[in-house]
C-alpha positions as CSV (number, residue, x, y, z in Angstrom):
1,X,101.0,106.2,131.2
2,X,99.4,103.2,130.9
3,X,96.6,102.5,133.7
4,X,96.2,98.9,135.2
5,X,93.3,97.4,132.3
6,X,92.3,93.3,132.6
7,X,93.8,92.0,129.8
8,X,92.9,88.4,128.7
9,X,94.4,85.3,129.2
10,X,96.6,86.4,126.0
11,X,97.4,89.4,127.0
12,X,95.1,91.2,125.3
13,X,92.2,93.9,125.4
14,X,89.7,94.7,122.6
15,X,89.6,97.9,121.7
16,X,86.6,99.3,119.8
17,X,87.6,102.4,117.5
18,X,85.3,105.3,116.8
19,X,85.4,108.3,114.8
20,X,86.1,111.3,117.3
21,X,83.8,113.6,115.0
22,X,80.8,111.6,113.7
23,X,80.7,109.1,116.8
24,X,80.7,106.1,114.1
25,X,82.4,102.8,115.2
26,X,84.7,102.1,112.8
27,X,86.2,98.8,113.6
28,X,87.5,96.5,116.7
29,X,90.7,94.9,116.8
30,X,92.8,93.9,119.7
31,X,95.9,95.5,121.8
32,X,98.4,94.5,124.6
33,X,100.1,96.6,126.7
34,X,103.0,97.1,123.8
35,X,100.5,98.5,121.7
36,X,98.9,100.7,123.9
37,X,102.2,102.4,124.8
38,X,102.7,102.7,120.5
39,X,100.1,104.1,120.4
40,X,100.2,106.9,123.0
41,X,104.3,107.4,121.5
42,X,102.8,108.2,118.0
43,X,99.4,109.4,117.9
44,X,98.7,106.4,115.6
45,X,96.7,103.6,116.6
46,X,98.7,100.1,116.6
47,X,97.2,96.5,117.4
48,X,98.2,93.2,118.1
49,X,97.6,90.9,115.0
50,X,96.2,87.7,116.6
51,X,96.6,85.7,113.1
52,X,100.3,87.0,112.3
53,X,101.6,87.3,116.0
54,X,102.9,90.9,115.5
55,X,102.4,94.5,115.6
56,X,100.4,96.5,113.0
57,X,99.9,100.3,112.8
58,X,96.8,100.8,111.0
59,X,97.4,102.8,107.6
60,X,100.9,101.3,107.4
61,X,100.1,99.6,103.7
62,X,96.5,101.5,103.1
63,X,97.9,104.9,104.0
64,X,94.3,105.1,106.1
65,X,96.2,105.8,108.8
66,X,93.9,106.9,112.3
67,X,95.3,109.5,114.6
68,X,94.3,108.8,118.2
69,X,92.5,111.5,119.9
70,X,91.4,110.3,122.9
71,X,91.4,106.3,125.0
72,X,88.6,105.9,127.3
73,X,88.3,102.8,129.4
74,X,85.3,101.1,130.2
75,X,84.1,100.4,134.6
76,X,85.5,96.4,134.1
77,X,88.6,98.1,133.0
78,X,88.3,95.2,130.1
79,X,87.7,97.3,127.0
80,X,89.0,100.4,125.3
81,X,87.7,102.9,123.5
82,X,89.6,104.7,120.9
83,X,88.6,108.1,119.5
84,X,90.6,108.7,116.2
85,X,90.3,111.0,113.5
86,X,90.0,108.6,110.6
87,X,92.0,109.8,107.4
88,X,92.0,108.4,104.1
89,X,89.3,106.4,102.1
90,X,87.9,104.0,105.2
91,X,88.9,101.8,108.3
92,X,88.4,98.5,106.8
93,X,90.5,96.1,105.2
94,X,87.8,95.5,102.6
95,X,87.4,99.6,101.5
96,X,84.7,100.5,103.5
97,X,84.6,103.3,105.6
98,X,83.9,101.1,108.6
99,X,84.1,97.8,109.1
100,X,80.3,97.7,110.8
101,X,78.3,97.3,107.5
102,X,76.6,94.1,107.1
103,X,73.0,94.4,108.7
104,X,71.7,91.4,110.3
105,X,67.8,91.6,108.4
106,X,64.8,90.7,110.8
107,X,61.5,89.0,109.3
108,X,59.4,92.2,109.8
């Protein structure tokens, strides 16, 4: 069951996705209400793709698919946290094993 969440004025919610066992934030990415109830049907995390105007399960080409464990939902009821058990080589489109790893560098 889906509780009420604020949901933007596209309909959607980020969703920040973290690895149930090391606590690492693997990536963000965005879901409606659609994709939330895919998600809880499969086990498998699936977004809203702002760009292509559809669904996409992660893993579906990469095979780095991410088995939901757990959704938490923040006080504002305006974010989600999604605790996954990340399989595979990374969570990032570009191979990484999160998509957090660019360092902004200070002058220290």
């Amino acid at each position: 069951m889906v509780p009420e969440l604020k949901y933007n004025e596209q309909g959607l919610i980020p969703a920040i996705i973290q690895d149930i066992n090391s606590s690492e934030v693997l990536m963000m990415a965005y879901m409606n209400r659609a994709s939330i109830e895919k998600t809880l049907e499969s086990g498998k995390t699936c977004f809203w793709s702002r760009s292509r105007q559809t669904f996409w399960t992660k893993g579906e080409t990469s095979g780095n698919v991410q088995l939901v464990k757990e959704i938490l939902y923040d006080c504002d009821q305006d974010t989600l946290l999604v605790k996954v058990e990340q399989t595979g080589s990374g969570a990032c489109h570009t191979g990484n094993r999160t998509c957090f790893f660019r360092k902004i560098e200070t002058d220290d």
